[in-house]
N, C-alpha and C positions, 0 to 999 in steps of 0.2 A: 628632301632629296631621296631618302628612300623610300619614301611611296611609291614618288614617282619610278626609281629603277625596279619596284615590283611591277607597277602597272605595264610599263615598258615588257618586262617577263609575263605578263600575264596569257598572250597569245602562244608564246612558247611553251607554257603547260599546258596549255587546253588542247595543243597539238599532239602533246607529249600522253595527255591522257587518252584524245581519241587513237592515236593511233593504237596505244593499250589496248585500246577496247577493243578494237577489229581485228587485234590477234588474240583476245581472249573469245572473239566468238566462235562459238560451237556451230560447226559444219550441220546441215538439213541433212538427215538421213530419208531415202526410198526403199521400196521394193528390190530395187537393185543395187544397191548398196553391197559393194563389197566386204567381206566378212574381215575382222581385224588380223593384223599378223602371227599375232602369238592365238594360241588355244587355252580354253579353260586350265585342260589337265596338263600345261607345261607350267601352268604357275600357281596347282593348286594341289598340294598334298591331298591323294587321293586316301591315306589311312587313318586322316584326321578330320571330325566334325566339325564344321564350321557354322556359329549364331547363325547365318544368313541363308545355310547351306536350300536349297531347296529340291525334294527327289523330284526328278524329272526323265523318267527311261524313255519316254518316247518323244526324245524334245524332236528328232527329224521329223515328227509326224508332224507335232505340236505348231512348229515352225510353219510346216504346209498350212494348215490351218489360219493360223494367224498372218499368214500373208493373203488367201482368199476370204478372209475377213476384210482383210485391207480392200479388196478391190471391189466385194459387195457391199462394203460401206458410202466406199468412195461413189459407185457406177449408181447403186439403186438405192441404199439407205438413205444417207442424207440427202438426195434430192428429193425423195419424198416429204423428209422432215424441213428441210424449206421451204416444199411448195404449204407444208403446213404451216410454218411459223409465217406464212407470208400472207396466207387467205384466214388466219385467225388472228383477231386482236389477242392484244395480249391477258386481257381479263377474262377470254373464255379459254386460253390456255392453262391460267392460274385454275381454272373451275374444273378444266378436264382431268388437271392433275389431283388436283380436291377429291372427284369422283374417283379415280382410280384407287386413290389408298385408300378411300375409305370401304371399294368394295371389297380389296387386297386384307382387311382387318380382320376376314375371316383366320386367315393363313394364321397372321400374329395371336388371334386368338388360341388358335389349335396349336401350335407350337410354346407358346406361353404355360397354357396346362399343360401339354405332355414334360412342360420342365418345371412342374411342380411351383411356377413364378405368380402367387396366385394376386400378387400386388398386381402385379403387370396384367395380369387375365384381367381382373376387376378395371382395370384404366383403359382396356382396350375395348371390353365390353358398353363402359360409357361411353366411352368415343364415337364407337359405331350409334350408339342410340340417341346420344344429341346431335351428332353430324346428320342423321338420315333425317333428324326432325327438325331440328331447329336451322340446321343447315342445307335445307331445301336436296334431299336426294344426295348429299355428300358434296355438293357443287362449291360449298363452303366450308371453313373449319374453324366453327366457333369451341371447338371442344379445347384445341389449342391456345383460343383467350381464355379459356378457363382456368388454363394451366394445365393442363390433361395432355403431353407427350405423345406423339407416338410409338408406340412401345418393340420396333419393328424385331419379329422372329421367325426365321425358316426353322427347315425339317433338319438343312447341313447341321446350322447351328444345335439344334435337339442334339442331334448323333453326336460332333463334339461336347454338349455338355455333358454327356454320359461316358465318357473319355473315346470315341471313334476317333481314329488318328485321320492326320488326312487323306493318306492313299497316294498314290504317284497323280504329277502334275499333270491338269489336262484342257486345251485352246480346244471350246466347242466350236461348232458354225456355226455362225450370226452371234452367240452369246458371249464367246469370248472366251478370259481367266475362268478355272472349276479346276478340280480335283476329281479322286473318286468320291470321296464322300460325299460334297457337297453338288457332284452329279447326281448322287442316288438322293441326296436330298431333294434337289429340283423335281427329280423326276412323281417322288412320292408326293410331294406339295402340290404337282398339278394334276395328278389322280385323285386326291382327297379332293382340293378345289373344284376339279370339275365334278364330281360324284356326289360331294355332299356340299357344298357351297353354293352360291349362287346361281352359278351359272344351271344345276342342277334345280332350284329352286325355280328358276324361268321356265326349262326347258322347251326350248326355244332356238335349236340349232344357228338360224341365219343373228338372233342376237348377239350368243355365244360367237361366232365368227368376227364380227363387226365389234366388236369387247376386244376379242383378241389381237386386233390389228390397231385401234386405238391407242390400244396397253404398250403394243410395240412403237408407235410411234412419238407417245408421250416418252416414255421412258426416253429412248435416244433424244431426244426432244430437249432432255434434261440433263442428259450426260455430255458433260462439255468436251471430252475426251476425243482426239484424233488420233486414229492411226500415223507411224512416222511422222508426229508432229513435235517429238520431244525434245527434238535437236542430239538425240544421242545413236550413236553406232549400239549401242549395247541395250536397247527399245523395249526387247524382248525379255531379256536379265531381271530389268527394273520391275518389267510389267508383271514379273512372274514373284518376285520378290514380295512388291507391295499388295500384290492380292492374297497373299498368303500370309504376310503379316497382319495384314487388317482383318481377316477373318481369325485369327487368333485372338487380336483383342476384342472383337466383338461376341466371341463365345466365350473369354472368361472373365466380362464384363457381369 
């Protein structure tokens, strides 16, 4: 008898639960999304530091930014990156990707010695030289059945491990989350790359070009990440948060 008056019950919670659920979903935020009622600095002691806190003087700019991010992602980025994942199988996608790090190893190599990580230098060194050989041109990555990591290090990272702070927050275009440092990072990474790296080594302009557009769209290619796809009003907060967080653990990793 009381089974049965559960089972009897049983459409009554599963009602009780969906409707739950439709008022626990989190509204789609846009571009035009209006901004929340209350403001940061009405509910946030402006003369106390907060774990979380994140400098950000030019978030009005920052904002501009990151919303013509949103719309050159949306209009011209990702249609390119599907009309790719659509005329490539997916094994020579896995191989493009293969080639990229493995030309990219210069970088990790260079940043690796300038931080004195001579472990890391030596795994990357091999890397690069079983991948280019044994792994046909990088297209493969038997270095990684070996066990051999990729040991991945920019220039931002360098500057944090010699204690560079970060600098005020900053949404580049097209690249996204950055800072100052790890803008002066980028920027120094692909002056050394192109000057003393491969692309240097070819020299070969129209290669060089057609490298650089590849790299761009492998990469997005890989990053599963949507603009206003996080289902949150507060998009930006998160976005700003967690790429700040994670570059901290990755430089005192």
């Amino acid at each position: 008898m009381t089974a049965f008056i559960h089972i009897k019950r049983l459409p009554i919670l599963l009602s009780l639960v969906l409707l739950l659920s439709a008022c626990a979903t989190t509204p789609k935020t846009t571009p035009t999304t209006e901004p929340p009622m209350r403001k940061y600095q009405e509910l946030v002691d402006q003369n106390k530091t907060y774990p979380v806190q994140v400098y950000d003087p030019l978030e009005g700019f920052n904002r501009g930014v990151y919303r013509f991010n949103y719309y050159f992602d949306k209009f011209i980025f990702l249609p390119i990156v599907r009309t790719y994942e659509f005329i490539t199988p997916d094994f020579m996608e896995k191989g493009v990707s293969n080639f990229v790090d493995n030309v990219y190893e210069f970088s990790n190599f260079t940043n690796n010695l300038l931080q004195l990580k001579f472990k890391s230098t030596g795994i990357t060194l091999a890397r690069f030289a079983i991948n280019t050989t044994v792994g046909i041109a990088g297209l493969l990555d038997p270095a990684k059945e070996m066990g051999l990591m990729r040991q991945k290090e920019d220039f931002g990272q360098t500057l944090g491990h010699y204690g560079v702070g970060n600098g005020p927050y900053l949404v580049l275009p097209i690249f996204g989350p950055s800072n100052l440092r790890d803008t002066t990072g980028l920027v120094a990474d692909a002056i050394t790359f192109n000057n003393l790296g491969p692309p240097a080594w070819v020299d070969d302009d129209t290669v060089t070009l057609v490298f650089t557009g590849v790299t761009a769209v492998d990469k997005r290619h890989r990053m599963p990440f949507r603009y206003y796809g996080t289902g949150t009003p507060f998009e930006y907060d998160m976005v700003r948060l967690l790429y700040t967080s994670q570059r901290e653990i990755v430089i005192q990793k």
